[in-house]
C-alpha positions in Angstrom: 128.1 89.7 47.5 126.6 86.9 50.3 127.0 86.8 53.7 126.1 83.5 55.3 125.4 84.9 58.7 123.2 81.8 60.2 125.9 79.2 60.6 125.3 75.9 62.8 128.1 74.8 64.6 128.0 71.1 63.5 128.4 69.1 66.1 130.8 66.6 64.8 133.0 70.0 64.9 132.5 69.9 68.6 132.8 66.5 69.7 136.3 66.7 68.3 137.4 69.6 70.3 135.7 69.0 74.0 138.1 71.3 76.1 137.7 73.7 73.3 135.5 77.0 74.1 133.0 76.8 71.8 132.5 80.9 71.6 133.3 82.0 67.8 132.1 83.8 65.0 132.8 83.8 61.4 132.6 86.7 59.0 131.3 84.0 56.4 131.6 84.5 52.9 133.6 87.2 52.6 134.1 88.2 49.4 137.6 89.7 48.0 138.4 93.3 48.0 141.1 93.1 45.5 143.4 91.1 43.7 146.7 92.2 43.0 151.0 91.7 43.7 151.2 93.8 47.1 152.0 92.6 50.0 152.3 95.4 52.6 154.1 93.3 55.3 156.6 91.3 53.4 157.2 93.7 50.7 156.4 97.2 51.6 156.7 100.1 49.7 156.9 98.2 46.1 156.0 95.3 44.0 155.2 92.1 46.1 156.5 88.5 45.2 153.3 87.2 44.4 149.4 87.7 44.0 147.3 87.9 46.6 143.8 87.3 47.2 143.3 90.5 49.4 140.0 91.0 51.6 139.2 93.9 54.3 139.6 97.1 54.7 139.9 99.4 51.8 142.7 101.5 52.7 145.1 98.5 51.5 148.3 99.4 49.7 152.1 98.8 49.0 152.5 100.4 52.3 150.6 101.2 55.4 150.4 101.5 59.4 147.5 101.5 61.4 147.0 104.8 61.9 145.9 105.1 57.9 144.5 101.8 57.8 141.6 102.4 60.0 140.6 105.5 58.3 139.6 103.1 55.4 136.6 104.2 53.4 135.0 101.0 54.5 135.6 97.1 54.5 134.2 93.6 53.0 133.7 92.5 56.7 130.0 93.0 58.0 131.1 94.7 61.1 132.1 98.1 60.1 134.6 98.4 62.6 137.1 95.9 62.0 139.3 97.5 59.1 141.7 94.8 59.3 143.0 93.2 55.9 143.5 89.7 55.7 145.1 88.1 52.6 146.6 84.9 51.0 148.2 84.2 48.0 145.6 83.5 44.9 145.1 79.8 43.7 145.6 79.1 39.4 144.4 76.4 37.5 147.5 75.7 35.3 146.0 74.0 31.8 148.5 71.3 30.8 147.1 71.2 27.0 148.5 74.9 26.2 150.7 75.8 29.6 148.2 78.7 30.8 147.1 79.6 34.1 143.8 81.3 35.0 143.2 82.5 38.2 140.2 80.7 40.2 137.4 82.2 42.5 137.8 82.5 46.0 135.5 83.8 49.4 136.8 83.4 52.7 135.1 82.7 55.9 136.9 84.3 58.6 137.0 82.8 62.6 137.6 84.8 65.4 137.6 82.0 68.3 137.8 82.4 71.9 140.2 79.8 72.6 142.8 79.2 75.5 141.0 80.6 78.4 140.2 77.1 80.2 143.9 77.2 80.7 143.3 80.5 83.2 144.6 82.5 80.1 142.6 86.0 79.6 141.9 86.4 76.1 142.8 89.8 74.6 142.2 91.7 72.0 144.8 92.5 68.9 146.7 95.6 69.9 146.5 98.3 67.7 149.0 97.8 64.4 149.5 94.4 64.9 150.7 92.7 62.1 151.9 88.8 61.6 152.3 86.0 59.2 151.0 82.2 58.9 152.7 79.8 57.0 155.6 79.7 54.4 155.4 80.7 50.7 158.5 78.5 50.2 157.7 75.1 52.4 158.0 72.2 50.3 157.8 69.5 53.0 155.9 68.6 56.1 156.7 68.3 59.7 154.0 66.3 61.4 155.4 67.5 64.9 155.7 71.8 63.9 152.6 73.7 65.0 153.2 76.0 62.3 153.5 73.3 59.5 150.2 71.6 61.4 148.4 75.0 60.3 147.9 74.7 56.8 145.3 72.4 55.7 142.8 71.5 52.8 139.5 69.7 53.0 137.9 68.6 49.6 134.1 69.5 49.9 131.7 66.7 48.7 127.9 67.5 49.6 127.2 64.2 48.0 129.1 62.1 51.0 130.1 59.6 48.3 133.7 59.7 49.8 132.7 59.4 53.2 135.7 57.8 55.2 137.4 57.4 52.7 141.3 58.3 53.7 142.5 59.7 50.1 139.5 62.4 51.2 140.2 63.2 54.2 142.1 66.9 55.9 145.3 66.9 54.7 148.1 69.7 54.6 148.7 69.1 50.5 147.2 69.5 48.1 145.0 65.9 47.2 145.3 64.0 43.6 141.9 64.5 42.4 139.3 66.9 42.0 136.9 68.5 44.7 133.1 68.0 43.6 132.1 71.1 45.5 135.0 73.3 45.7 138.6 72.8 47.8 138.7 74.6 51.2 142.6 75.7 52.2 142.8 77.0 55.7 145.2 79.2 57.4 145.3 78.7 61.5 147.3 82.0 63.3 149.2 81.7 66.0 147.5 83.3 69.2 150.7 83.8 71.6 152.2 87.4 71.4 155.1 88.6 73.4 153.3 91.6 74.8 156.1 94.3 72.5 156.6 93.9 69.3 154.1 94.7 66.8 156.1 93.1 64.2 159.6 91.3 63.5 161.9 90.6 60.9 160.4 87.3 60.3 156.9 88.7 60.8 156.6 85.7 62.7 159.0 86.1 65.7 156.7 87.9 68.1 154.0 85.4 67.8 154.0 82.0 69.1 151.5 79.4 68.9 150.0 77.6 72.3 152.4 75.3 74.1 149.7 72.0 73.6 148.1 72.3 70.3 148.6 74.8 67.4 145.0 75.6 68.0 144.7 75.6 71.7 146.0 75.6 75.0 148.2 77.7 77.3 150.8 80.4 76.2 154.4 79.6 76.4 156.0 81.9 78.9 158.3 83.9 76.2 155.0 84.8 74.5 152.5 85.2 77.6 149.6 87.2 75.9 146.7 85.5 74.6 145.2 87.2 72.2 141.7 85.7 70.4 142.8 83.0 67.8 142.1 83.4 64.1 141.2 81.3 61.2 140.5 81.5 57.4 139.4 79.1 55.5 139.7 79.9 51.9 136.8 78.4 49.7 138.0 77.9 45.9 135.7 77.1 43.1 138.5 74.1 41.4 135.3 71.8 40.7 134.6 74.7 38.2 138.1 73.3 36.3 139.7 70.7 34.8 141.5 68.8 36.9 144.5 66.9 34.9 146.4 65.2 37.6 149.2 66.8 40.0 150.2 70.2 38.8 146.6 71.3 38.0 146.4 73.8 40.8 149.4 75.9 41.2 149.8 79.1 44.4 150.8 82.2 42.9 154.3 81.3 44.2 154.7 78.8 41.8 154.2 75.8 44.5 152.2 72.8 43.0 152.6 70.7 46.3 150.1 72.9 48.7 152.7 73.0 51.6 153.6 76.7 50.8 150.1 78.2 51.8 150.0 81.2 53.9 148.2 84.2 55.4 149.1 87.5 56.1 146.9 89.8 58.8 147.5 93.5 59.4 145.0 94.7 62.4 142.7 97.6 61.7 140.3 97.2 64.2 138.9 101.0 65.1 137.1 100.1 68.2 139.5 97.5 70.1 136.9 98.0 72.9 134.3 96.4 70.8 136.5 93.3 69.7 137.6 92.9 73.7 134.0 92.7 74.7 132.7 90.5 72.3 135.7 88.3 73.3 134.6 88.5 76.9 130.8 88.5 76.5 129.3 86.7 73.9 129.0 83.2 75.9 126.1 82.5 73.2 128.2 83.2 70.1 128.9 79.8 67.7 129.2 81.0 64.5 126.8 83.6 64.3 127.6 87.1 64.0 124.4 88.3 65.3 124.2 85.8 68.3 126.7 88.0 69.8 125.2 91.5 70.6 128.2 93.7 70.6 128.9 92.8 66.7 124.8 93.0 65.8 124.2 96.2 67.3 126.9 97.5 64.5 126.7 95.2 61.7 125.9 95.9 57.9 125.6 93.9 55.4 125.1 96.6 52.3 127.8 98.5 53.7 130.3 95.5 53.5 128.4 93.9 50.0 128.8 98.1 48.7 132.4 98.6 49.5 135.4 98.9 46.8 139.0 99.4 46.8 140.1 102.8 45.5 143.3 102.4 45.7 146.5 101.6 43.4 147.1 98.0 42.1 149.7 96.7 39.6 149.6 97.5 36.1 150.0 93.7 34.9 147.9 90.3 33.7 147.0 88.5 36.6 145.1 85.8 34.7 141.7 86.6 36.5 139.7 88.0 32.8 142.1 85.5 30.5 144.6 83.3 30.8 148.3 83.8 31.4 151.5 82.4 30.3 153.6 82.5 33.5 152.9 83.5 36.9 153.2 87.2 37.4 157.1 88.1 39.4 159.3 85.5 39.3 157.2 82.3 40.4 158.1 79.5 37.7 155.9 76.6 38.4 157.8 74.0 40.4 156.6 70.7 42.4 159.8 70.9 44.7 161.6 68.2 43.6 165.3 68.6 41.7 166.3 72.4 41.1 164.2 75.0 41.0 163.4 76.4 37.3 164.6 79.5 36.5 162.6 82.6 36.6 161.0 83.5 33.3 162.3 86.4 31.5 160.2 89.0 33.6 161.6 92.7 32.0 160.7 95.6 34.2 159.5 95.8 37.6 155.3 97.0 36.4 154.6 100.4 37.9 151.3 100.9 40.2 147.9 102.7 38.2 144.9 103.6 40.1 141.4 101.3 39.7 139.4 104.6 38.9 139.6 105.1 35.0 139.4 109.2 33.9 135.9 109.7 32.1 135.6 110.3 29.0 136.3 114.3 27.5 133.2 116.1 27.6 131.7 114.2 30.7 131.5 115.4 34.3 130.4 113.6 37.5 127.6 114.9 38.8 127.3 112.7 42.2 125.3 110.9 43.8 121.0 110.6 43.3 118.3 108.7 44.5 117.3 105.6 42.0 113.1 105.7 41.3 110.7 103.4 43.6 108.3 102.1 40.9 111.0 101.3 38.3 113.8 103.3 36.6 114.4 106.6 36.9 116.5 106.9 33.6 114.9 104.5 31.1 117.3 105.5 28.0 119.7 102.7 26.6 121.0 100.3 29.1 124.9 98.6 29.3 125.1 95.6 32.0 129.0 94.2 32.8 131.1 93.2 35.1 133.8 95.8 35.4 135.3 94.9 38.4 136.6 98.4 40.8 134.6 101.3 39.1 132.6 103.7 40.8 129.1 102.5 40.2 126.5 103.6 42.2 124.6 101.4 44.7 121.4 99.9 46.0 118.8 102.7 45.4 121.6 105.1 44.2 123.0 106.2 40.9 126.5 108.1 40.2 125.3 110.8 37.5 127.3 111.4 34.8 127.0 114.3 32.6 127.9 114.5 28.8 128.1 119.1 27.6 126.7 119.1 24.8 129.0 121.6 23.3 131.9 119.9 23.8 134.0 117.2 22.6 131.6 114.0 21.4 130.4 111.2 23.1 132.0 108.1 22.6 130.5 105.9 20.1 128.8 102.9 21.6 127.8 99.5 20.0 124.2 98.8 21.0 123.1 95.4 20.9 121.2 94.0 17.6 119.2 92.0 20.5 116.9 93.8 22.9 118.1 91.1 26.0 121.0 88.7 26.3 121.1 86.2 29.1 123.6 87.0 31.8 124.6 84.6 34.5 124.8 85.9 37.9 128.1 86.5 39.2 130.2 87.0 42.6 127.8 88.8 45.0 130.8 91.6 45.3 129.8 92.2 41.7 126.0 91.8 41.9 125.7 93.7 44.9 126.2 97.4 45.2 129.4 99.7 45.1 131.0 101.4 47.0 132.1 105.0 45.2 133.9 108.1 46.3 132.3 111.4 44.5 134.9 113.0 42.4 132.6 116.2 42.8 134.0 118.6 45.5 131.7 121.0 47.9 133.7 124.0 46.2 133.1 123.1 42.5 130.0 124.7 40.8 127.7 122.0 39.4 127.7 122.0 34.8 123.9 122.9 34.2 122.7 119.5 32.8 119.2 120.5 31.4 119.8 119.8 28.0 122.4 116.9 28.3 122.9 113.4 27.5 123.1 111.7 30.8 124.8 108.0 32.2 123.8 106.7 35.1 126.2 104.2 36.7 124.1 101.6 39.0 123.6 99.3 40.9 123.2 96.8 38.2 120.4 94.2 38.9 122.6 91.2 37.9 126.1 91.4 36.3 128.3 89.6 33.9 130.5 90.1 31.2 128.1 90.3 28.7 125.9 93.2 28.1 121.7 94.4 28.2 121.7 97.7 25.3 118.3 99.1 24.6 118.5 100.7 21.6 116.7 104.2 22.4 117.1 107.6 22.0 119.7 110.1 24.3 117.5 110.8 27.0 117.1 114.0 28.0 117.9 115.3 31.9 114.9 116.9 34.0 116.3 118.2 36.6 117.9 121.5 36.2 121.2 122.9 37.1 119.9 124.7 40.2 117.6 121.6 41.6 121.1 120.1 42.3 122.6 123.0 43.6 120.5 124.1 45.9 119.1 122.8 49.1 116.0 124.6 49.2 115.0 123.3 45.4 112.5 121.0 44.6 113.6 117.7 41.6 111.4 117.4 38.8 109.5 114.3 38.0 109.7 112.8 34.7 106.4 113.0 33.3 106.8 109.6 31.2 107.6 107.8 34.4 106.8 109.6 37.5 109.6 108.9 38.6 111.4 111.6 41.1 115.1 112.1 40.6 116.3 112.9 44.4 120.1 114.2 45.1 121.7 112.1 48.1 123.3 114.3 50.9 126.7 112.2 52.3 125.8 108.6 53.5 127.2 107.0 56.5 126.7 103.7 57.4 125.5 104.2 60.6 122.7 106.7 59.6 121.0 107.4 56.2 117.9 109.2 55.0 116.9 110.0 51.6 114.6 112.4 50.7 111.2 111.7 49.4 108.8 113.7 47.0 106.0 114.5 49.8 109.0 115.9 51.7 111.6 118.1 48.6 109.9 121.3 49.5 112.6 122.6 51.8 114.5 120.0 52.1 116.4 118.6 49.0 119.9 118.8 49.8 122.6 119.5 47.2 124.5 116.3 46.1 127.8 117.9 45.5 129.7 115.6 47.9 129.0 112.2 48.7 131.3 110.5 50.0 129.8 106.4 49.4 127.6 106.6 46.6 126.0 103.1 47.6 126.1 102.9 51.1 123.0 101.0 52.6 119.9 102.2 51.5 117.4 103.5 54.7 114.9 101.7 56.5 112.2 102.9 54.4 112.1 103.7 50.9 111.5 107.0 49.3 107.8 107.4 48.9 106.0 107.0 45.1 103.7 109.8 45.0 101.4 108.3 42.4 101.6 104.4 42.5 99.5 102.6 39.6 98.0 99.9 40.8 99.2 96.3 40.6 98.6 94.5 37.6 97.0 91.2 37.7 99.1 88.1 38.4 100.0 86.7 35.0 97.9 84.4 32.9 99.5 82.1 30.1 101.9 80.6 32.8 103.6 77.6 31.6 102.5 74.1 32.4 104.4 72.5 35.4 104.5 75.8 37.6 102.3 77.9 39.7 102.5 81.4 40.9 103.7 81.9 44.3 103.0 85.2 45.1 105.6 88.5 46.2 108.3 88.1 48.0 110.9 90.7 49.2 114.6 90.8 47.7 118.0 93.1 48.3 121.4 93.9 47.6 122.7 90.2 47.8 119.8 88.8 45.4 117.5 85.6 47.1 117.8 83.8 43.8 121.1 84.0 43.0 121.9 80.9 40.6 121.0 82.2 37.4 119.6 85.7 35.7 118.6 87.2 32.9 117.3 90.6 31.2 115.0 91.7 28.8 113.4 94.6 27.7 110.2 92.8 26.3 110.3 90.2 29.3 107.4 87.8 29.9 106.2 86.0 32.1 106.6 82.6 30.1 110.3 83.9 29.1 111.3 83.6 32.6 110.3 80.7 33.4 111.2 78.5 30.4 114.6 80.5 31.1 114.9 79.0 34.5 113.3 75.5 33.4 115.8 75.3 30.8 118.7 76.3 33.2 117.4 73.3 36.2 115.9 75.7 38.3 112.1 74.9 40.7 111.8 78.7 41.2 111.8 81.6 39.1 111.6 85.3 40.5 110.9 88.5 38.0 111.5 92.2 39.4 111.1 95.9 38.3 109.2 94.3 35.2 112.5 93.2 32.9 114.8 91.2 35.2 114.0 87.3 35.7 116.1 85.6 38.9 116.4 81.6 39.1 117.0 79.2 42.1 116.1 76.6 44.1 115.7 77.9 47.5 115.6 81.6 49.0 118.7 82.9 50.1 120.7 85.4 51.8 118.0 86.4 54.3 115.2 87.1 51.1 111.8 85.6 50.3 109.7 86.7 52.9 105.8 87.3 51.7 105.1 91.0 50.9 101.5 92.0 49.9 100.6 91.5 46.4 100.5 95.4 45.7 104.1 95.8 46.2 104.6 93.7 42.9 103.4 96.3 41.2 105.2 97.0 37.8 104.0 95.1 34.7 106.4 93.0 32.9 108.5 95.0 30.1 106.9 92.5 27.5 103.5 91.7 28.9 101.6 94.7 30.2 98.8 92.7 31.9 101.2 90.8 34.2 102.5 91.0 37.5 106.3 91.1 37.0 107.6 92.3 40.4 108.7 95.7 42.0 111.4 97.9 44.4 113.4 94.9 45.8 110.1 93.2 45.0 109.9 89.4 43.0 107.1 88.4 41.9 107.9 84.2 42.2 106.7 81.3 40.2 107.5 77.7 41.4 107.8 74.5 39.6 104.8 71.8 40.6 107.3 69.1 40.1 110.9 69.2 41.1 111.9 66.8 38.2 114.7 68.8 36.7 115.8 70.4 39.8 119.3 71.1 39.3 122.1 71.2 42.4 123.9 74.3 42.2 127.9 74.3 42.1 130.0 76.4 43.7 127.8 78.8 45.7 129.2 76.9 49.0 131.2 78.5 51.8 132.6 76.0 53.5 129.7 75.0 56.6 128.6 71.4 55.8 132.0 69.9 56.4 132.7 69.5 60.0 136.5 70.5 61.0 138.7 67.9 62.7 141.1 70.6 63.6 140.1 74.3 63.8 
């Protein structure tokens, strides 16, 4: 997952807004929690008309109130407190050769702006369990005078400024007639005008009201006099990643092909509605920047957002996000608004709700949640990389341990790979960072005794796609016994082939977190029987290696055209993020032809098999660590640096010649906005 945290306000973005307060900040990059047909404001309590693209807090469901929302396991957002959802419906790319529709990516970048108080307005707070809607899922037209119809917007992103001034590129509140070089952004703007009682209405649009002046700004009408802080998505979609085949090509999940019926939906969960007042009333330095306003960086987290999942129920149907789909899920028939409205497809019955968790396997038992190795991996058996979207799956530095008896029922039969490495392309960071998990294991329940069993470990996968990295080795065997997990006062054993120490993870909050390390198990292991975020953030230090090797030499045999650059540091949200690939005999020279042949100026390796490509260091990575932290060899090439714990070691290209631009990793802050 990526958080863009150091935003500039541009000051074209200014300039057009001079009586504007320029106080904001934008949870930027905000990947989705889930995607599915709910819609807990419109349509509680069942099916929803149409998909949503659904990011937040991860107590979402068919029906909620604030009381249950803000006990949500955790949220996408990087400040842990603010358990709000905020959702729109999901854009398709509708294939005019074959009539299928595939659902495209999406982030969000989320404003909170302090706007309104040069009118002598006091800006508030949401109340607790507000809930409100933006836009219309049925618009089909455009009133140039309606604040609310003034709301929705789309700007076509074009790095290149090829189109510059041109007017067929410029805002609009449709969709435009040709494709977007860099991705389409569609924005939402909320109105900020509440009547001070209602919570909701029938309309869930009645109690709100936008300002008198300017959908955007200006003083509260006297029927809805409080002003409460002013919200904004903008939704960036990957459509330069499709075909675009004229009008039609991009179709809402309603079924509208115009743009007009965009919308957003926003249910409140913040927990601390102190917090959000006081970063409304004193962060005078805050322009986009989370951390430039104190109240929000003394709380946020970053792995804690990247780690969390949604563990709750979605519906059992084809939403066209793993393969295309023939018609819109609910009855959405494609329609450009002009003549009568198709009738719905045949649709059958209403789909019932399943949970995202799928039952393991007979025979296998979840252990909880361990302590991955500092000096490589602590279970080096066969290997499975993929992109399973919502399963419980470890995190950064942990592992969900899963237990096979022996004398049971079999294992399931797995295909493993002819190949000992397949390139995988790196994905969403939601799927490349950790995840969040919920331990199935209960303090009550004795622990299986797992000496002599086939073990999985479900990680924190180093990069992820739908393909998959099988090693073609033996079971291996577990060393830590029954009662090292059990009880507290028990000491792990290492694995004598790897050093490596296998260290049960007490319950991680993300306010506070310690592991373990092995100069400190004596009296102190604790038993890791339930934990309730397997993958929270990892702590400030790492657990100690009790017997480090030292470094290898830095390699030799590099290609021509690059030169090594040294280690740098790397985390949850990857600092080369463009391209990756695996392989369990992994040199040096593999890399970088990899990363030559894919565009790339600089090539990362890390714990010895993994090989990162980019152009530039991202996502707050690449700072110079000492030589000795890269301390693994490469899987394929024992004399050669190859990296370590959240460790590249980087290689860079002497000549930028084939330097490629990367497409679609934007999020929306090189185009100024002529009317947030």
């Amino acid at each position: 997952m990526v958080f863009f945290l150091r935003i500039p306000l541009l000051a074209a973005a200014i300039a057009a807004l001079p009586a504007a307060n320029a106080v904001h900040w934008i949870f930027g990059g905000t990947q989705e929690l889930v995607v599915t047909r709910l819609d807990p404001v419109v349509n509680p309590g069942t099916v929803g008309s149409h998909v949503h693209s659904i990011t937040g807090g991860s107590g979402f469901g068919e029906t909620y109130d604030y009381d249950s929302l803000v006990q949500s396991q955790c949220t996408k957002i990087v400040v842990p407190q603010d358990k709000s959802n905020y959702w729109t419906p999901k854009l398709y790319h509708f294939n005019k050769q074959n009539a299928s529709l595939t659902a495209m990516p999406n982030s969000f970048n989320i404003y909170y702006l302090v706007r309104g108080d040069q009118t002598g307005d006091k800006i508030k707070a949401f109340p607790k369990g507000l809930k409100m809607v933006a836009g219309d899922p049925t618009r089909k037209t455009y009133d140039a005078s309606s604040h609310a119809d003034q709301a929705i917007s789309y700007v076509c992103l074009d790095y290149s400024g090829a189109h510059n001034g041109d007017p067929e590129w410029n805002e609009r509140p449709n969709f435009f007639q040709h494709n977007c070089p860099n991705g389409m952004r569609a924005q939402v703007f909320f109105p900020s005008c509440w009547d001070g009682k209602n919570l909701d209405s029938p309309d869930h649009k009645s109690h709100m009201s936008y300002p008198v002046e300017n959908y955007n700004n200006g003083r509260c009408p006297s029927t809805h006099p409080v002003h409460l802080v002013s919200l904004f998505y903008e939704m960036i979609i990957s459509v330069d990643q499709f075909s675009y085949d004229g009008p039609g090509s991009w179709v809402w999940a309603s079924g509208d092909t115009t743009g007009y019926a965009f919308h957003g939906d926003f249910t409140n969960g913040w927990t601390d509605s102190d917090l959000l007042q006081s970063a409304i009333d004193d962060c005078p330095n805050a322009a986009g920047n989370v951390a430039d306003c104190p109240h929000l960086a003394a709380v946020m987290d970053q792995q804690a957002a990247a780690a969390c999942r949604y563990p709750g129920e979605i519906v059992n149907e084809d939403i066209g996000d793993k393969f295309p789909i023939a018609v819109l899920p609910g009855c959405n028939p494609v329609w450009d608004g002009t003549g009568t409205k198709p009738a719905c497809p045949s649709a059958g019955a209403t789909p019932s709700l399943g949970g995202t968790q799928e039952k393991l396997a007979t025979g296998w038992t979840e252990v909880g949640c361990i302590a991955e190795a500092t000096n490589g991996r602590a279970l080096t058996g066969a290997q499975l990389v993929d992109a399973t979207e919502f399963e419980t799956c470890g995190g950064p530095q942990r592992l969900t341990l899963l237990t096979f008896d022996a004398n049971g029922a079999p294992a399931p039969s797995v295909s493993v790979a002819p190949s000992s490495s397949v390139a995988v392309p790196v994905l969403s960071s939601a799927v490349v960072s950790s995840i969040a998990s919920t331990s199935v294991v209960s303090s009550s329940k004795s622990l299986p005794t797992i000496s002599s069993s086939s073990v999985v470990v479900v990680s924190s996968v180093a990069s992820s796609a739908s393909s998959v990295v099988v090693s073609n080795v033996p079971s291996v065997s577990v060393i830590v016994s029954s009662s090292a997990l059990a009880t507290s006062s028990a000491v792990p054993t290492a694995d004598p082939a790897t050093s490596h120490v296998l260290v049960p993870v007490p319950p991680i909050t993300t306010a506070s977190s310690a592991v373990v390390t092995p100069s400190a198990v004596s009296s102190a292991v604790p038993s890791p029987v339930h934990s309730d975020v397997c993958g929270a953030p990892p702590p400030a230090e790492s657990p100690v290696v009790s017997s480090a090797a030292a470094a290898p030499p830095v390699a030799t045999g590099i290609p021509a055209g690059w030169a090594s650059a040294g280690c740098v540091s790397d985390n949850g949200h990857r600092t080369l993020n463009a391209r990756a690939m695996t392989s369990d005999s992994l040199t040096v020279a593999q890399c970088l032809n990899y990363c030559t042949k894919e565009g790339f100026s600089i090539a990362g390796i890390e714990y010895g098999r993994e090989c990162y490509c980019g152009n530039s260091f991202k996502n707050d990575g690449g700072k110079p660590l000492d030589n000795s932290v890269c301390r693994m060899s490469c899987t394929g090439q024992k004399d050669a640096q190859c990296g370590g714990d959240w460790a590249l070691s980087v290689f860079k290209k002497t000549s930028n010649s084939s330097r490629r631009a990367v497409k679609a990793k934007h999020f929306g802050r090189h185009h100024p906005h002529n009317t947030f």
